[in-house]
py3Dmol code that shows the C-alpha trace and the ligand (Angstrom):
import py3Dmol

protein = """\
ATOM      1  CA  UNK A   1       5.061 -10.517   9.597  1.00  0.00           C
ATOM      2  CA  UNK A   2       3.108  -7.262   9.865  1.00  0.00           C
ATOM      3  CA  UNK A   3       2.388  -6.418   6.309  1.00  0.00           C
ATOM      4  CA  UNK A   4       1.101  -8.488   3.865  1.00  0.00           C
ATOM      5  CA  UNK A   5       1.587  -7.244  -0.294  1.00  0.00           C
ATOM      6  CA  UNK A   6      -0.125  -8.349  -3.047  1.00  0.00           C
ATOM      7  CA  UNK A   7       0.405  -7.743  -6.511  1.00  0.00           C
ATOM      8  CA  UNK A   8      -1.865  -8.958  -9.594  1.00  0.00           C
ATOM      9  CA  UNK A   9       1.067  -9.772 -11.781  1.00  0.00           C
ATOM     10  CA  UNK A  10       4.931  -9.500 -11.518  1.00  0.00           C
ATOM     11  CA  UNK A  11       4.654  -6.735 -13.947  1.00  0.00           C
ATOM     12  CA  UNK A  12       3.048  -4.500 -10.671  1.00  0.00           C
ATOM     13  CA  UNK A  13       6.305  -5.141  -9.230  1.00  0.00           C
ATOM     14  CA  UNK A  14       8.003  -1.567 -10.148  1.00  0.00           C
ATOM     15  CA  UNK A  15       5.191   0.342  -8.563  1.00  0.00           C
ATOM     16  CA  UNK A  16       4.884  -2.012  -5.601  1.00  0.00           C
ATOM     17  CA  UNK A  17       8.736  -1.435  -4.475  1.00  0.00           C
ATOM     18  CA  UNK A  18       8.459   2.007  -3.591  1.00  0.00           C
ATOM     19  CA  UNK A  19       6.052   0.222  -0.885  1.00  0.00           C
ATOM     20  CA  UNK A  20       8.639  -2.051  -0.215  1.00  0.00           C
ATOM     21  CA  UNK A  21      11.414   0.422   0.306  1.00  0.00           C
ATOM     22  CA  UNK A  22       9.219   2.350   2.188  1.00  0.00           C
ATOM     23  CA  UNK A  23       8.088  -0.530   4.325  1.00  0.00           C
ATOM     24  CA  UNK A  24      12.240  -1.462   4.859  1.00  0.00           C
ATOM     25  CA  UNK A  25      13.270   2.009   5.794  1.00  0.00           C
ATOM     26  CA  UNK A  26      10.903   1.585   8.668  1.00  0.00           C
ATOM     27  CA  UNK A  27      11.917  -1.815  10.080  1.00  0.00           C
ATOM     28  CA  UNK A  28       8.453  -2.989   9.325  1.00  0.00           C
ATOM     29  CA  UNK A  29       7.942  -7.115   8.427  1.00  0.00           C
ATOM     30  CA  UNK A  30       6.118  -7.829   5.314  1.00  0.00           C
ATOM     31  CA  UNK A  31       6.064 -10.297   2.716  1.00  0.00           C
ATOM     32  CA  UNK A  32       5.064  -9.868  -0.856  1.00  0.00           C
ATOM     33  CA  UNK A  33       3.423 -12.406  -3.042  1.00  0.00           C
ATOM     34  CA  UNK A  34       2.070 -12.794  -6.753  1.00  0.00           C
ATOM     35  CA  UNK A  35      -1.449 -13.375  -6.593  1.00  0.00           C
ATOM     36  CA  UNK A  36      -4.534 -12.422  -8.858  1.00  0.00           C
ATOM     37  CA  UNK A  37      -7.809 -12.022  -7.341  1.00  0.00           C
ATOM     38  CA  UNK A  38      -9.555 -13.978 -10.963  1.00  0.00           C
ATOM     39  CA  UNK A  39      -6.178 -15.854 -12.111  1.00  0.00           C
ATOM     40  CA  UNK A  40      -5.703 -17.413  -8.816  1.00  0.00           C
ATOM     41  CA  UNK A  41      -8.457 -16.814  -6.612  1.00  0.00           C
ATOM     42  CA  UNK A  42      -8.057 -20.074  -4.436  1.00  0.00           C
ATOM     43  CA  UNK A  43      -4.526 -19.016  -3.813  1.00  0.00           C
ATOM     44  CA  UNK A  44      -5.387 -15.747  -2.722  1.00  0.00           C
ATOM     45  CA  UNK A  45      -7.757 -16.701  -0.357  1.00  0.00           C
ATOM     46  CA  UNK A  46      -4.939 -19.244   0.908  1.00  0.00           C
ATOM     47  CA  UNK A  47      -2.478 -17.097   1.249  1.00  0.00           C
ATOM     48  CA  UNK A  48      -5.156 -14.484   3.104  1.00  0.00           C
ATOM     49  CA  UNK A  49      -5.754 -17.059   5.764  1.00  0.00           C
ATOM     50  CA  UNK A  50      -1.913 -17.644   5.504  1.00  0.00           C
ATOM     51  CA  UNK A  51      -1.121 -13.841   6.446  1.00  0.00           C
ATOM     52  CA  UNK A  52      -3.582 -13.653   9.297  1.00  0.00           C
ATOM     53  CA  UNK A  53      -2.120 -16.990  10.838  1.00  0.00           C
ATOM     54  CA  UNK A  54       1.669 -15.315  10.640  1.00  0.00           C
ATOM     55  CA  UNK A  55      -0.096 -12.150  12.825  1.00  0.00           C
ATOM     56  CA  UNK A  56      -0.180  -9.870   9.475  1.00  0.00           C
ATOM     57  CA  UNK A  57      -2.175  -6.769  10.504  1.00  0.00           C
ATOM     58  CA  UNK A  58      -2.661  -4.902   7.650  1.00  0.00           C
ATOM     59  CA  UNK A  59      -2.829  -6.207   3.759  1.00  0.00           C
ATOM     60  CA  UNK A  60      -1.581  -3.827   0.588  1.00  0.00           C
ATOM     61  CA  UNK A  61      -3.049  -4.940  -2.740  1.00  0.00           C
ATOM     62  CA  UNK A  62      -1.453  -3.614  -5.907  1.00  0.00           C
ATOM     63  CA  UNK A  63      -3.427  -4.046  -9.135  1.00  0.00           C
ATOM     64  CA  UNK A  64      -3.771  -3.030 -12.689  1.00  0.00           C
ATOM     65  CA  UNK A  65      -7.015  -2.348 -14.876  1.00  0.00           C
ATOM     66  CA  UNK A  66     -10.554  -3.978 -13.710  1.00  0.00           C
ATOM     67  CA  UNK A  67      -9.014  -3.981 -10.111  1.00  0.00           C
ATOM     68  CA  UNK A  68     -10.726  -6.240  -7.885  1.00  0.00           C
ATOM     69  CA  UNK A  69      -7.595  -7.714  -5.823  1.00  0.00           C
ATOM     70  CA  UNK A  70      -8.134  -4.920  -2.907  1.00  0.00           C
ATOM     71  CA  UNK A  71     -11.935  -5.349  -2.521  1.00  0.00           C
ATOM     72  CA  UNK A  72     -11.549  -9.333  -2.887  1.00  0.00           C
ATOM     73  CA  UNK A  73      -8.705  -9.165   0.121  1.00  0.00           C
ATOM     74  CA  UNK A  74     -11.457  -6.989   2.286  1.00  0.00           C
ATOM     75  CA  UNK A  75     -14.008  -9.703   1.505  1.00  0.00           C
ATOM     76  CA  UNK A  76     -11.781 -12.417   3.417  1.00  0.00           C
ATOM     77  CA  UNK A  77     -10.366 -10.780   6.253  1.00  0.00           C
ATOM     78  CA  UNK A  78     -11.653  -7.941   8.962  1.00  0.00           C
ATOM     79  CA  UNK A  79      -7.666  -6.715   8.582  1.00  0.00           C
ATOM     80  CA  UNK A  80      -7.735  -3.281   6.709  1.00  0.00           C
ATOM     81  CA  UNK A  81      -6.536  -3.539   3.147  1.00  0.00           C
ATOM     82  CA  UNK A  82      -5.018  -0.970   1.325  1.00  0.00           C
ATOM     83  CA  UNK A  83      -5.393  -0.570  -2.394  1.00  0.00           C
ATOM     84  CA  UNK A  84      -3.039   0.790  -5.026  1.00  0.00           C
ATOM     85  CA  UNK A  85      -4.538   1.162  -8.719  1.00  0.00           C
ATOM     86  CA  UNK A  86      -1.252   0.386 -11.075  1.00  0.00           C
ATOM     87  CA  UNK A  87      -1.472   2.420 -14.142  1.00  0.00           C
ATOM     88  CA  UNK A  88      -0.209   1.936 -17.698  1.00  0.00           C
ATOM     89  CA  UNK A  89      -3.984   0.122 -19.104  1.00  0.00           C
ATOM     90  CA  UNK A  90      -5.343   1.810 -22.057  1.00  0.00           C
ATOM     91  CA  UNK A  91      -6.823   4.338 -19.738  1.00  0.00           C
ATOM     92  CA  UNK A  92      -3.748   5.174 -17.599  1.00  0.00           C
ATOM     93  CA  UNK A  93      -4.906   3.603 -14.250  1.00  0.00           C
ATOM     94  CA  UNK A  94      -8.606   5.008 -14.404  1.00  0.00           C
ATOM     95  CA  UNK A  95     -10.018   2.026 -14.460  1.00  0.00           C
ATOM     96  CA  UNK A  96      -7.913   0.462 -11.520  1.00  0.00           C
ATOM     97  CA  UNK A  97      -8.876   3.806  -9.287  1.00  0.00           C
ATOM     98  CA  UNK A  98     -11.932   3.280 -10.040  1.00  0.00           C
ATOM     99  CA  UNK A  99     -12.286  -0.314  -9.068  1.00  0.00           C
ATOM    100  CA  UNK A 100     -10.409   0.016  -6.244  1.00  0.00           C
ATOM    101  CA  UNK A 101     -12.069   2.671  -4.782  1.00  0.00           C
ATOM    102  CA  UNK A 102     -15.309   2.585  -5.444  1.00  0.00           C
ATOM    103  CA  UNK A 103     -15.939  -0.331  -2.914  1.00  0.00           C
ATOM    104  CA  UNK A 104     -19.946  -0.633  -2.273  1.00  0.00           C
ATOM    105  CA  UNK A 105     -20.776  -0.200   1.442  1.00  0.00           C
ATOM    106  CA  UNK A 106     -20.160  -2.729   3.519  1.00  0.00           C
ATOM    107  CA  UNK A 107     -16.352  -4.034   2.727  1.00  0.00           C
ATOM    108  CA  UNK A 108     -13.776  -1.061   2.908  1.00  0.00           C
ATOM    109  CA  UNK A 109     -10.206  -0.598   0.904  1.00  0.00           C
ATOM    110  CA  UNK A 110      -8.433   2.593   1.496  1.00  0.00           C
ATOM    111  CA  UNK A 111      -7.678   3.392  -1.979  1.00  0.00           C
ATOM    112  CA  UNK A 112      -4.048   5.441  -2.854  1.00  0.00           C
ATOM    113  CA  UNK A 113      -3.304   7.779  -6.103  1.00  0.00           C
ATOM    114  CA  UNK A 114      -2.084   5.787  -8.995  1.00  0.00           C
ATOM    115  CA  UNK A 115       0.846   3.665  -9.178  1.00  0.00           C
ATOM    116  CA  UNK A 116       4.626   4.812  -7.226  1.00  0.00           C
ATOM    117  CA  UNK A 117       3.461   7.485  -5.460  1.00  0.00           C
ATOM    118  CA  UNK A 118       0.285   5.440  -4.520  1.00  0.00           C
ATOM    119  CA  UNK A 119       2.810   3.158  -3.119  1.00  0.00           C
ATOM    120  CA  UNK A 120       4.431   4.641  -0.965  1.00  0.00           C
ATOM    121  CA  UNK A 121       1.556   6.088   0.589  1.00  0.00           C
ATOM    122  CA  UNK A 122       0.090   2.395   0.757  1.00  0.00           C
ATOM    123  CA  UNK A 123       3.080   1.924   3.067  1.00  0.00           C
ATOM    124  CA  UNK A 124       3.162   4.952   4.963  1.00  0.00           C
ATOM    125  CA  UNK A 125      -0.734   4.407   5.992  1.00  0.00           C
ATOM    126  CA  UNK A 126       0.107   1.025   6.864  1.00  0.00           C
ATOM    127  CA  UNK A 127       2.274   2.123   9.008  1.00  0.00           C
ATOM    128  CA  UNK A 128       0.177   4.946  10.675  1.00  0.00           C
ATOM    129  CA  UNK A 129      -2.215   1.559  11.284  1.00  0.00           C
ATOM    130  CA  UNK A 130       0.472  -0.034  12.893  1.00  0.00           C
ATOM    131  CA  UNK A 131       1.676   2.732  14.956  1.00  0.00           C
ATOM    132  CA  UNK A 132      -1.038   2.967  17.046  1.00  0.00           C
ATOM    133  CA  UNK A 133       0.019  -0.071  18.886  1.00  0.00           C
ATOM    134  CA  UNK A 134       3.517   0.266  18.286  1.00  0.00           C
ATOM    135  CA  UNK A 135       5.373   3.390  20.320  1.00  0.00           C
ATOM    136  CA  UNK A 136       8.946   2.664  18.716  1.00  0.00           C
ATOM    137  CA  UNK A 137       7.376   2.966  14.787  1.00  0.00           C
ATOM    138  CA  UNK A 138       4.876   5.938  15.997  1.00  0.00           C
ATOM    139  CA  UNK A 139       7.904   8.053  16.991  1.00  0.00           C
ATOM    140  CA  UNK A 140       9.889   6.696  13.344  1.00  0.00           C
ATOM    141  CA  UNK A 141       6.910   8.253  11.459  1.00  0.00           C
ATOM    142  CA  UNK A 142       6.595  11.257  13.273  1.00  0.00           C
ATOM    143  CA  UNK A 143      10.457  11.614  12.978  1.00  0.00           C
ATOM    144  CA  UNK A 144      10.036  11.462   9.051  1.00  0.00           C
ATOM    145  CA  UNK A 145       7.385  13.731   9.070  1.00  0.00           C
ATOM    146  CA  UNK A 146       9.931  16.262  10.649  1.00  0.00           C
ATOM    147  CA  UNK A 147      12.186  15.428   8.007  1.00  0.00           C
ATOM    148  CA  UNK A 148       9.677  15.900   5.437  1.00  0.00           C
ATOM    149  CA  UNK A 149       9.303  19.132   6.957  1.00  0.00           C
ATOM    150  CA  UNK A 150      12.790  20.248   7.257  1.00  0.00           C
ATOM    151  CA  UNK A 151      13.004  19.655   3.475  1.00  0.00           C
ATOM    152  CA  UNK A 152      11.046  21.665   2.390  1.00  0.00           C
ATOM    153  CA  UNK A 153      12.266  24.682   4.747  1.00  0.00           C
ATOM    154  CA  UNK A 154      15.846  24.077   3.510  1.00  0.00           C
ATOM    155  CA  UNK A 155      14.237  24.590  -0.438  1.00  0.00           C
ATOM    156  CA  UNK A 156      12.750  27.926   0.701  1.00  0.00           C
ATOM    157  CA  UNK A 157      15.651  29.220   2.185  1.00  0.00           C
ATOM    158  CA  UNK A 158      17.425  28.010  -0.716  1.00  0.00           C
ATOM    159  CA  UNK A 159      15.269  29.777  -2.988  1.00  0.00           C
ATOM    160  CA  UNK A 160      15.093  33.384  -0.649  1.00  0.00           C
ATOM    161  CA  UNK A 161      18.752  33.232  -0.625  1.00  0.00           C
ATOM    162  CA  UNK A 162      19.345  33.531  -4.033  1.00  0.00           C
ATOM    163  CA  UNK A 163      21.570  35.979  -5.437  1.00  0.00           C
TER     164      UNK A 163
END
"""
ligand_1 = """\
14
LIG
C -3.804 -7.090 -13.342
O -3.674 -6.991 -14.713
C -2.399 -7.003 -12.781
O -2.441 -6.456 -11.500
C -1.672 -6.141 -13.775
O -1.605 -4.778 -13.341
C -2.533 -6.223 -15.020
C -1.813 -6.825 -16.196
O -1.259 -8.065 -15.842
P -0.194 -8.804 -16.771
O -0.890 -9.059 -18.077
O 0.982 -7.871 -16.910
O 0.167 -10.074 -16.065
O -4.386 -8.301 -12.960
"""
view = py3Dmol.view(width=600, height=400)
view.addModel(protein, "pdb")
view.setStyle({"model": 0}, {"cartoon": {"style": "trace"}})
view.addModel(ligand_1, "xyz")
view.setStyle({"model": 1}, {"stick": {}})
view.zoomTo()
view.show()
């Protein structure tokens, strides 16, 4: 298992499975478990030590308003985590972007935008991480990245070629 996800609460899970789609479409193991870094923080810290015994190498944390699941991960592992703020709080995910990324120095998360798109981006740097060891997944990404590309030249020639 490569990739370890977190989520504060089951009610993260529609922004967290653009990660997990994302994460699929690559080939890339994972698992994804319910944990809350002040609800449950024995069983996070269980289930960190878990992760790094099952050769996870990189941790995603999704989490909703006063967002401390991300920096809590970094404070239990040397693995890089990667944050995603979840929106929907009273102030639309500002408070989980802030949390998330404004990590004192010292204990690193790589924060993402708020919520899906966040999410998929939490997976795609996770697997830029593991690409650097991994040839097979290096030459996926870069393959996607021509897609990407191609995309958007097929809009603009769309959009020249109109009558
Ligand atoms: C955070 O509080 C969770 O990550 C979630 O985004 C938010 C609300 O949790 P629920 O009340 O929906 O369980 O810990």
């Amino acid at each position: 298992m490569k990739v370890m996800i977190f989520m504060g609460s089951e009610s993260d899970l529609p922004v967290v499975e653009g990660a997990l789609r994302t994460l699929e479409e690559f080939g890339v193991s994972h698992r994804l478990e319910v944990t809350s870094a002040h609800r449950t923080p024995e069983r996070t810290l269980r289930l960190i030590r878990e992760a790094e015994g099952e050769g996870c190498q990189v941790f995603i944390c999704a989490a909703g308003m006063a967002a401390h699941l991300a920096g809590v991960a970094a404070s239990h592992t040397a693995r890089p985590v990667i944050g995603i703020p979840v929106g929907g709080s009273a102030v639309n995910g500002l408070d989980a972007l802030l949390s998330t990324v404004q990590m004192p120095k010292g204990v690193p998360v790589a924060c993402m935008g708020i919520g899906k798109h966040g999410a998929v981006n939490a997976a795609l740097l996770a697997i830029q991480i593991l690409s650097l060891s991994d040839e097979g997944l290096a030459a996926k990404f870069l393959e996607f990245r021509r897609s990407q590309a191609a995309k958007v030249e097929r809009s603009a020639e769309k959009l020249n070629t109109r009558p």
